[in-house]
N, C-alpha and C positions, 0 to 999 in steps of 0.2 A: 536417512539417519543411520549411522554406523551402528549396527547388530555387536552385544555383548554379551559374554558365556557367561550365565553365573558364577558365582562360589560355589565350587563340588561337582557342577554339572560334568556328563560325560561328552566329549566331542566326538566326533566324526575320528579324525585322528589318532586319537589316544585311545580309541577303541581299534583299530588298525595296530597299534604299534602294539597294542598288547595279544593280541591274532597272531602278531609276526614271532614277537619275544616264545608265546605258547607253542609254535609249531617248531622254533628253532631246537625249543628244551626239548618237543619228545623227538626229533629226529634224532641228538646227539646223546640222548639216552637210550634210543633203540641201535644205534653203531654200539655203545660202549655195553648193554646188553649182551652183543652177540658175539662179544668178544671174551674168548677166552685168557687167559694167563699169559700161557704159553706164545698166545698167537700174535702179543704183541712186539716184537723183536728190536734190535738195536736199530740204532740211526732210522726211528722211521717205516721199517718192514714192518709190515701190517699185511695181514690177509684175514679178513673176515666175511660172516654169511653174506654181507652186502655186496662182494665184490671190487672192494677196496683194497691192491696190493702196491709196495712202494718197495722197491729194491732198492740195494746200498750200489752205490755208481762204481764200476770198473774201472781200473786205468786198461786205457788203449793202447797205441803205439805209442803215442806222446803226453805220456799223464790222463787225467781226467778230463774230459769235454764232453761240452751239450752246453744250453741253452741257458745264460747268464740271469739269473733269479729266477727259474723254473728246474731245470736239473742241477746245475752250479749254484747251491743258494748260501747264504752265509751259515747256515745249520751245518752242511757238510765242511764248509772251511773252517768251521770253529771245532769240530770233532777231529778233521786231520792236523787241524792244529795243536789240538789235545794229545795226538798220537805221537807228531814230533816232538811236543818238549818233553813227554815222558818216556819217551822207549831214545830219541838222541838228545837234546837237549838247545840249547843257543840258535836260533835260529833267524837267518835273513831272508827278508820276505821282501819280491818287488814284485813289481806291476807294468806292464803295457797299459796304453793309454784306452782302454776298453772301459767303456760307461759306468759295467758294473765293478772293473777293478778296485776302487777304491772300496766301496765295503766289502769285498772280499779280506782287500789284506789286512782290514780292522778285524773282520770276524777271525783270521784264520792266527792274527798276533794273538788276540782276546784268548785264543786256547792253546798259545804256544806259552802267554803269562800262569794263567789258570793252571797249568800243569810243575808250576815252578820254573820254566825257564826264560829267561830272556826272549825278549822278540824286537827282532831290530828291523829299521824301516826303510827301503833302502831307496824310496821314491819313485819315479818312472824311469827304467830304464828295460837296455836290451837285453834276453835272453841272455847270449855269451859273456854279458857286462855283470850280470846274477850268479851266473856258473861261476865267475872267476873270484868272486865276492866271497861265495861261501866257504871258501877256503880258511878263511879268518873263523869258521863255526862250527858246532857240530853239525849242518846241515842247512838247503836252502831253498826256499820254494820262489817262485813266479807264477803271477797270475796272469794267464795268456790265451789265445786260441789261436795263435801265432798267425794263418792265413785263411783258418775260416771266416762267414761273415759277423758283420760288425753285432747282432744279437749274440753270438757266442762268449764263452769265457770258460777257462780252465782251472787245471793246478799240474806246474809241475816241478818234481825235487830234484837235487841234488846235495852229491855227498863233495866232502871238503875236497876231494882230488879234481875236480871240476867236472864229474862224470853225472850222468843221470840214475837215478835210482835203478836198479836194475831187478827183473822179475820176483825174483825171492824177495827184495825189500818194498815192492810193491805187493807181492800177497799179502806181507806183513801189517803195510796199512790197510788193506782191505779186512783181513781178518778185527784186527781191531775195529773199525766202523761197523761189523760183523755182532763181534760182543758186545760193544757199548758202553763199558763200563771202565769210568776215567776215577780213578781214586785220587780226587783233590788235596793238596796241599792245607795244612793249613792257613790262617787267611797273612798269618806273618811272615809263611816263607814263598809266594805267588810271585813271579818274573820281573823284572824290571824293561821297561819299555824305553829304546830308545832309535835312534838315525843312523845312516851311514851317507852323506849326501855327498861323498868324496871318491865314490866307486866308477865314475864316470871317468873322471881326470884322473886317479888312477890309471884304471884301461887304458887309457890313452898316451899315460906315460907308457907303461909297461910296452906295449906295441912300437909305440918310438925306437925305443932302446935295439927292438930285433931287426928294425926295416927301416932300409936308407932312406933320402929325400927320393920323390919320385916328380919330374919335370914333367906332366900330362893333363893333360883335358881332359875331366869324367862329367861325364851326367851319373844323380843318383837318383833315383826314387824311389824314396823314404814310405810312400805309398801310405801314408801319415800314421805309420807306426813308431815303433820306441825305436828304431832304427835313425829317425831324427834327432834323437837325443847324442850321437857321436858320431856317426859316420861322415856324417858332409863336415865337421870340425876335426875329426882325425885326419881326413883328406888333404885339408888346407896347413893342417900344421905338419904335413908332410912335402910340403911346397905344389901340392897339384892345384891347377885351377879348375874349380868345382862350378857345375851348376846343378843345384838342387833344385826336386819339382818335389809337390805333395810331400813338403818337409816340416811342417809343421803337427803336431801329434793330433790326434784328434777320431776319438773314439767311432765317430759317426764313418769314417773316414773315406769325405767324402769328392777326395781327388778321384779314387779308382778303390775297384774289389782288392782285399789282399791277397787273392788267390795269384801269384804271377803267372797267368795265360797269355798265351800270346796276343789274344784281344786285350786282358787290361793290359799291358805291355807296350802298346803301339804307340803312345804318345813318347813312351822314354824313347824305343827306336828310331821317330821321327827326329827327335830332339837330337840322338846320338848324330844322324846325318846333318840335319839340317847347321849343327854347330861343330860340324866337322871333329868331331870327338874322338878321342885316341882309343 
């Protein structure tokens, strides 16, 4: 005979879940306890009696990177986003085809609107395809880790001459993610959101116009980066005959490492011989 709880009885469970809910409350009253004022800081620094400290992320040699929804999480892309629309303004934002790109560049528009400025979307495309984009704005980021592995994911900007941010405007957003403190818009003058899905064919025109037909055999490998998204059609419409390997985008990216070593490398050099390639 199937066993029934009464009305009001306590279970087994529900006396567990309230054990759990109990221990949760005082642990998170004993951290916020031992914390001081002061000691809580922007983006996330914390250091308190617990031993709990969270630094704001550095740009390296090539933007920010680390480890895509652990160091790169949308918190920090929606604060540097907050930093571009209000210290430059209009901003185009794209993406490599890395797992966590895509809510990066929601988080990082979310704070480029939030600050009053536009946030335009510029799809999946390549690094130099971005650079050359932002010329049309006050500024322009990608979300990348360009040849680290596929858990990685970045942020990096540029200014409208197609140059990279350079040290002084990278302290700049550091300090800012530093202090913290974004003075919102009111809610009727907040960014408008829109595309650029024409940045690709673009590039592709503009590179035409400087560089003649070229009559040759290439192997590419796209190594299934945003580098699929134009290079093996630039190629062709340049009259070469192309053969594309690991041309397809694909975050996992799981032709070969991005890193170009001569080990991942050896399938394109076989290819280069085997198809007698110029």
């Amino acid at each position: 005979m199937a066993s029934s709880t009464p009305t009001g009885s306590i279970t087994i469970r529900s006396l567990l879940d309230a054990v759990r809910t109990a221990a949760r409350v005082r642990i998170w009253r004993s951290l916020y306890n031992s914390c001081s004022t002061t000691s809580i800081r922007s983006f996330g620094r914390l250091s308190t009696a617990s031993g709990i400290s969270w630094s704001v992320p550095r740009f390296g040699s090539s933007g920010i990177r680390g480890i895509g929804n652990v160091d790169v999480t949308p918190d920090l892309a929606l604060r540097v986003g907050m930093i571009l629309g209000d210290q430059y303004g209009d901003t185009i934002i794209g993406r490599d085809p890395r797992i966590t790109g895509p809510m990066l560049v929601q988080a990082l528009g979310a704070g480029v609107l939030s600050a009053g400025a536009s946030a335009v979307d510029a799809g999946l495309v390549s690094t130099p395809t971005l650079a050359r984009g932002a010329r049309d704005f006050a500024c322009g980021a990608i979300i990348t880790a360009s040849h680290n592995p596929a858990p990685y994911n970045g942020i990096k900007l540029w200014n409208p001459d197609g140059m990279a941010f350079d040290e002084g405007q990278q302290r700049e957003v550091e300090d800012g993610l530093e202090r913290g403190r974004f003075p919102p818009p009111t809610w009727d003058h907040t960014g408008v959101p829109s595309s650029r899905p024409d940045l690709v064919r673009n590039h592709v025109e503009a590179i035409l116009k400087d560089v003649g037909p070229a009559k040759v055999r290439v192997v590419v490998d796209c190594a299934c980066g945003a580098t699929a998204t134009i290079t093996p059609f630039l190629l062709r419409q340049m009259g070469c005959e192309v053969l594309a390997i690991n041309a397809q985008a694909d975050g996992h990216f799981p032709g070969r490492e991005p890193e170009p070593t001569e080990e991942n490398l050896g399938i394109l050099a076989s290819t280069v011989r085997a198809g007698k390639a110029d």
